[in-house]
N, C-alpha and C positions, 0 to 999 in steps of 0.2 A: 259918652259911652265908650268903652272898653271890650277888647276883644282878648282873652285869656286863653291856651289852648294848656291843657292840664293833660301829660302824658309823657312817656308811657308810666303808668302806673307799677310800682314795684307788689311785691307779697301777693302778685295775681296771679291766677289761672291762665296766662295767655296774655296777648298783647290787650291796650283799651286805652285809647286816648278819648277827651272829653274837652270839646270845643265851648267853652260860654262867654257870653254876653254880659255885660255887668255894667251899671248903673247905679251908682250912688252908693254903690260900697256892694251892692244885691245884685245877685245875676239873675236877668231879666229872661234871659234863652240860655238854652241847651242843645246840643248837637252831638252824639253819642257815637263813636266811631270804632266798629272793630276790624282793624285794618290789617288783619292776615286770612288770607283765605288757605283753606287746607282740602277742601273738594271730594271727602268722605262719599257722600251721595254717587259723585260721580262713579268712584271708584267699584263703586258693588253693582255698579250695573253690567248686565252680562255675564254676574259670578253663578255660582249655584247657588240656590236661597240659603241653606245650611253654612254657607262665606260668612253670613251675616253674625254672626254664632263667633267668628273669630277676627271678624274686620272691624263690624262699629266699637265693639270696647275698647278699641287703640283710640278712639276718637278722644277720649280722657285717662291719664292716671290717677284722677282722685274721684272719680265716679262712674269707674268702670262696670260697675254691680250694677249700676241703674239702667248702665247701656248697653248689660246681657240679659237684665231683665226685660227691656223692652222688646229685644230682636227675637228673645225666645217667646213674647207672649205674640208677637207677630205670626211669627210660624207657627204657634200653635192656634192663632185665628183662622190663618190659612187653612189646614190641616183639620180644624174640627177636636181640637184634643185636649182637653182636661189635665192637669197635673195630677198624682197620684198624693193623698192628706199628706204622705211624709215629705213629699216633692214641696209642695208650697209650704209645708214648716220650714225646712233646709233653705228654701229661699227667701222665704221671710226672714229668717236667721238674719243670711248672707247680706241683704239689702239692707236691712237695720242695722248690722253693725257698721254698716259705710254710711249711712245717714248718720247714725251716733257718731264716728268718727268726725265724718266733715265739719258736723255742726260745732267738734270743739276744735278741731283742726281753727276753723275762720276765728272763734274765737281768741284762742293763743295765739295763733299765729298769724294772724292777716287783720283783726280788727281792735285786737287790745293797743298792740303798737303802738298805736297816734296817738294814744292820750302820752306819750312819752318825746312826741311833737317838739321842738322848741317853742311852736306857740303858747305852749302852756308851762314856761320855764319859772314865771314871776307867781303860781299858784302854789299855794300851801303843799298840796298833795303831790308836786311834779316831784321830786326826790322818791317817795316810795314808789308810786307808779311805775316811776323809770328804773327801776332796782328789780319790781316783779313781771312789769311786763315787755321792756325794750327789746329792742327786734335781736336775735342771736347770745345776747348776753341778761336776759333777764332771767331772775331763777321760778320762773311759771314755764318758761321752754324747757327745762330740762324734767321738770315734775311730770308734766305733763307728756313728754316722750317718752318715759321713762315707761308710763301706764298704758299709754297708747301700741308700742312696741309689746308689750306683755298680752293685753286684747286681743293683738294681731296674730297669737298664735291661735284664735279662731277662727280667724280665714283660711289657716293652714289647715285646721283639720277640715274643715266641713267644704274650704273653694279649693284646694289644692295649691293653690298661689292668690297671693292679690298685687299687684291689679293683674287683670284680663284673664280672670278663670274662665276654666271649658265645663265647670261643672253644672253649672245650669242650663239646662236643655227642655224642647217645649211640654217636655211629658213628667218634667222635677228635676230630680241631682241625680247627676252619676255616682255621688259619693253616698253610700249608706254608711249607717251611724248604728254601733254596736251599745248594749251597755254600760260596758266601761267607759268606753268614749263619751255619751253622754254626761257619764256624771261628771267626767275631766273638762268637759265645755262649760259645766254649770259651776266647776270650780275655778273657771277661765272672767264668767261671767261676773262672781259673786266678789272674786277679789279686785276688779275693775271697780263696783260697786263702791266697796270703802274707801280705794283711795278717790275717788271723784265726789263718794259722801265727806271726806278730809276737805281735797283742797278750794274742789268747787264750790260745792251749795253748800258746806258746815253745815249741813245736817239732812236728816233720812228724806231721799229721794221721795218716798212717799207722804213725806209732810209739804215737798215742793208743789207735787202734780196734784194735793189737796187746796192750795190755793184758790179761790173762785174768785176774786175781784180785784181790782188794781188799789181797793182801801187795805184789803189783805193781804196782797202783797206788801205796800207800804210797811204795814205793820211788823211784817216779817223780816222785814229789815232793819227796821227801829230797836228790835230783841235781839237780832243775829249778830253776834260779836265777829264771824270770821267768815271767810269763804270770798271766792273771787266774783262770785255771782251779786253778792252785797256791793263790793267795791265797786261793782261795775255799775248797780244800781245808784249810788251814792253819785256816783260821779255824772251818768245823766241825769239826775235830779239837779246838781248842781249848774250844765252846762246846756239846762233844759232840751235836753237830745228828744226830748216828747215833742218839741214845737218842729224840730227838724226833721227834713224830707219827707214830707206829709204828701198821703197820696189819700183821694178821694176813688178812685177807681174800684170798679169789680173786680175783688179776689177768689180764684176758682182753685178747684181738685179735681182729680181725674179719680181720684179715692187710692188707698194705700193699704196694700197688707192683707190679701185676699185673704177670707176664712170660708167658713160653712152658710152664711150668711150674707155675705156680698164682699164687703171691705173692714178691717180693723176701724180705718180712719175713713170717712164715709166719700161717696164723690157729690161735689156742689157747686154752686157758686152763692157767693155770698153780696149782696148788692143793697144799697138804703137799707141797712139792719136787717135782711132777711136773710135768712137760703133758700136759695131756689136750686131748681133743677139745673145741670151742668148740660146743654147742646152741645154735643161734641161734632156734632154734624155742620153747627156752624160757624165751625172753628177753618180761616181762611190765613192764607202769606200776601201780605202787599211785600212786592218789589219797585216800586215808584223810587223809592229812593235809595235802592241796597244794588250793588254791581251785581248781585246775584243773580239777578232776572231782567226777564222784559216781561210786558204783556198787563192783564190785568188782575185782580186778589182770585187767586183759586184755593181749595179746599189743596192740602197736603197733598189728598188720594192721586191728586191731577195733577199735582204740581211737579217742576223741572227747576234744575237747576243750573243755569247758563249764567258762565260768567264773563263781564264785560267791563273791564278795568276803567274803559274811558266811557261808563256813560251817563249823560248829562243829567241833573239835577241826584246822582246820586254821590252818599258821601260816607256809606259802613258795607259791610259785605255781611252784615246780618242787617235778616228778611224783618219782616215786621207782621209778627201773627196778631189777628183781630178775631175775639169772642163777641160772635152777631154784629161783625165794624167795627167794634170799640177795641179800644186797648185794655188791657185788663193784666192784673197784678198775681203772683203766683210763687209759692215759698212755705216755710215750715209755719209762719204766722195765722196763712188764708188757710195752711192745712189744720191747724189744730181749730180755729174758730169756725170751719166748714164740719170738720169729725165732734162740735158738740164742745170742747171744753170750757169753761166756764170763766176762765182766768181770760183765755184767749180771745173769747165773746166779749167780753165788758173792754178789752181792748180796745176792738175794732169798733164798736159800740160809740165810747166814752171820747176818743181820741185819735182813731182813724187809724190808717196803718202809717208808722213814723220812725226815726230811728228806735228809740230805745224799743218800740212794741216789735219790732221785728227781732230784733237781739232776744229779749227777753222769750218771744215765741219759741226759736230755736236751742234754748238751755228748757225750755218746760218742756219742746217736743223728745230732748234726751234723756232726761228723767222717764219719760211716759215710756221711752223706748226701752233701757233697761230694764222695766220689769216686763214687759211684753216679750223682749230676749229672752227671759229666765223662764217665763212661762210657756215659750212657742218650745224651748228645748227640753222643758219637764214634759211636752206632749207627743217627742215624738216615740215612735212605735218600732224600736230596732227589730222586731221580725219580719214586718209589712214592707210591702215596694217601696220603692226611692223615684221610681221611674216606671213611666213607661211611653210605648212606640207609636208611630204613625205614620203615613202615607202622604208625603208631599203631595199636591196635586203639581199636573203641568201648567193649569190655567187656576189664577185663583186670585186673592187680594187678605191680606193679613192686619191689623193692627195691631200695638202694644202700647198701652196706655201703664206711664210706672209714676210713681209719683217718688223721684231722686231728692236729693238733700234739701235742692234751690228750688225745688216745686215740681211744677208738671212736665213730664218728659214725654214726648209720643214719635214711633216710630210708625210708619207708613209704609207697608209693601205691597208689589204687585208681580206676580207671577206670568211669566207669556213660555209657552213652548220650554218648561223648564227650569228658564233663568232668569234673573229679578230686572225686570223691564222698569219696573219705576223704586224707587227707597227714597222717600222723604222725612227728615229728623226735625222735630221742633223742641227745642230746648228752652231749660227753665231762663237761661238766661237770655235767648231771644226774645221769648216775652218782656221781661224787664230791662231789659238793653235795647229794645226796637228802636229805631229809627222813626221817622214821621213815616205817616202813610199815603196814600194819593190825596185826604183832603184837609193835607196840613197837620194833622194831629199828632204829637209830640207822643214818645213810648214812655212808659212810667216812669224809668230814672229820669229823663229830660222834662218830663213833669213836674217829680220830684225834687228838682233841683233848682229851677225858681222860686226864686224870694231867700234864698240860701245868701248869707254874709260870706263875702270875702274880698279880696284886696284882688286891686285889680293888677296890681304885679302877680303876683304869688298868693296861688288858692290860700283861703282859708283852712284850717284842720276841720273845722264840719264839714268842706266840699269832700274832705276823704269820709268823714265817717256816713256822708249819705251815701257816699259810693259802692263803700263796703257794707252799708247794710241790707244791700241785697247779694252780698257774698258772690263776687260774678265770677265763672269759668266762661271764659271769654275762647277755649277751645272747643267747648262744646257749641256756644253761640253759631259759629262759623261753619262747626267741622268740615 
């Protein structure tokens, strides 16, 4: 037996090194280590609750929308305050097109990469691969910025800036949207549309999100002459990427996209083929083994966060959040097989959550997203409010539950004489990046990363593509 230490990882979010154990060519253990701490939490204590609004979205620059969503639905739990229908259109906007974003950001840029690997130099396919998707000089980066960059001038109109907009507040958007403006976001929307119907999916977004089963998909690939979503299908087919990083775990939502009915994308958990209800009450941090804490798993509401560089049995500075104990898995995959879709059901179903069904989740959740974009902006009402106000209390306690690119996000606040006595952040990639908990139990990548092939010098190229198939922002893990 073999000890591997694989880090730091490049095309990441932050720092992440990943200790394994290997044995007979298969890494037997895992030990997931995010080893920068940044102490956000700390920071906002003592602020004014409204700090929150302009502090936690520095905690990331590529999902900073999730993490003004969160802080403004905090305060507005606090608070008692409703958004105004144009409010939660404008922010449904703003959060979908940074989930759209992210979801192809990791694809271009952080998870096509490696099939451009030298490990895969002697296969038929490594010459194109490396030509459309190698990291800086592939011609899928510049396409793909090129249409990304043009999008983004709908952050400009509707967030004022991206990353770290002030326009989402707990009562909607300080930015109202006239008519004209309207139809220039829906012509922001619709020319995104073509070129992502071009180079991605080769063909109408609504022939993707019509897909229901993994024979259907097949199929769709068998007829599809072009598009990057094919290639990428082709090729875990080829490099069985369905057998790889396979996780047996409960995958949960917090639900996504409020409307007039509850959520767009539904809140659940998904567990032995069923949905069930989501407890978000018994949603707890083991600190046993993260320098973040002492003590024993409390619930967020109660939780602290003390950091202790030297203390013993621990080995990452993210916590390890447990759904009723358990670890449990969370991403665009559990969100779309939790919100009902049929493609993403037979996933989870048929083959578990794995590399390619994770990948695959997150190109169907982008599809689904673009017409919900085009539709949340054909609804809204430029004469009706954008906003409106409220009344901090001085004693009070707040949550915001958002569901960001990598899954569940949830902020935690707590109000004393004023100013925020407690702020606790559980990110998506805490979940999936945990650490063991007090009785041993491995976090989902550490789980999913057993029985994985590779050389006990130098990882395998699957150790990357398990890694990045849960897309980590290893800044938010920690913040």
């Amino acid at each position: 037996m073999s000890r591997l230490l694989v880090g730091p990882f490049n095309r990441t979010e932050g720092d992440l090194e990943v200790a394994l154990e290997i044995a007979d060519g298969r890494v037997t253990e895992a030990r997931v280590n995010a080893p920068l701490y940044r102490g956000f939490e700390r920071m906002l204590l003592g602020k004014h609750p409204n700090d929150a609004l302009v502090i936690a979205p520095r905690i990331c620059g590529i999902c900073s929308v999730a993490q003004s969503s969160a802080a403004a639905m905090a305060l507005a739990d606090a608070m008692g305050l409703e958004p105004t229908p144009n409010g939660r259109l404008v922010r449904n906007v703003i959060l979908a097109s940074e989930s759209l974003l992210d979801h192809l950001t990791h694809f271009y840029l952080f998870f096509m990469p490696d099939f451009a690997r030298a490990d895969y130099a002697d296969a038929p396919w490594h010459a194109d691969v490396t030509a459309r998707f190698r990291a800086m000089t592939g011609s899928a980066r510049d396409e793909f910025l090129g249409a990304r960059a043009a999008f983004l001038h709908l952050m400009g109109l509707l967030a004022g800036k991206w990353p770290h907009t002030l326009a989402i507040q707990p009562g909607g958007s300080t930015r109202t949207v006239s008519a004209a403006e309207r139809l220039r976001l829906l012509g922001i929307v619709r020319e995104f549309r073509q070129r992502l119907e071009g180079f991605l999916f080769g063909d109408a977004v609504e022939t993707i999100t019509a897909i229901d089963t993994l024979a259907g998909l097949e199929s769709w690939q068998s007829r599809n002459g072009h598009g990057d979503l094919r290639r990428f299908l082709e090729l875990a087919a080829g490099l069985e990427l369905d057998k790889a990083g396979r996780s047996e775990l409960t995958l949960f939502s917090y639900g996504s996209y409020p409307d007039e009915d509850g959520f767009t994308f539904a809140r659940g958990a998904w567990r032995e083929d069923q949905l069930n209800e989501l407890d978000v009450a018994s949603i707890t941090e083991d600190v046993s083994h993260s320098w973040s804490g002492h003590g024993e798993a409390t619930s967020p509401a109660e939780g602290r966060t003390s950091p202790d560089a030297d203390k013993a049995d621990a080995y990452s500075w993210c916590k390890a959040p447990r759904l009723s104990g358990v670890p449990a898995e969370t991403g665009a995959l559990a969100r779309q097989a939790i919100a009902g879709h049929p493609l993403a059901r037979d996933l989870v179903t048929g083959e578990l959550s794995n590399v390619r069904s994770r990948v695959v989740g997150r190109l169907l959740e982008a599809a689904r997203l673009l017409q919900l974009i085009e539709q949340w902006v054909g609804q809204i009402r430029p004469n009706e409010p954008f906003n409106r106000t409220g009344t901090l209390p001085d004693e009070g306690e707040g949550v915001g539950l958002v569901e960001a690119a990598r899954g569940g996000l949830g902020h935690w606040l707590s109000i004393r004489k004023g100013r925020i006595a407690g702020y606790q952040i559980v990110a998506p990639t805490t979940w999936n990046f945990s650490p063991r908990d007090e009785d041993g139990v491995p976090g989902p990548l550490e789980q999913a990363l057993v029985g994985t092939l590779s050389g006990e010098e130098d990882p395998s190229a699957t150790v990357y593509h398990v890694v990045r198939s849960y897309d980590p922002c290893m800044v938010c893990t920690v913040h």
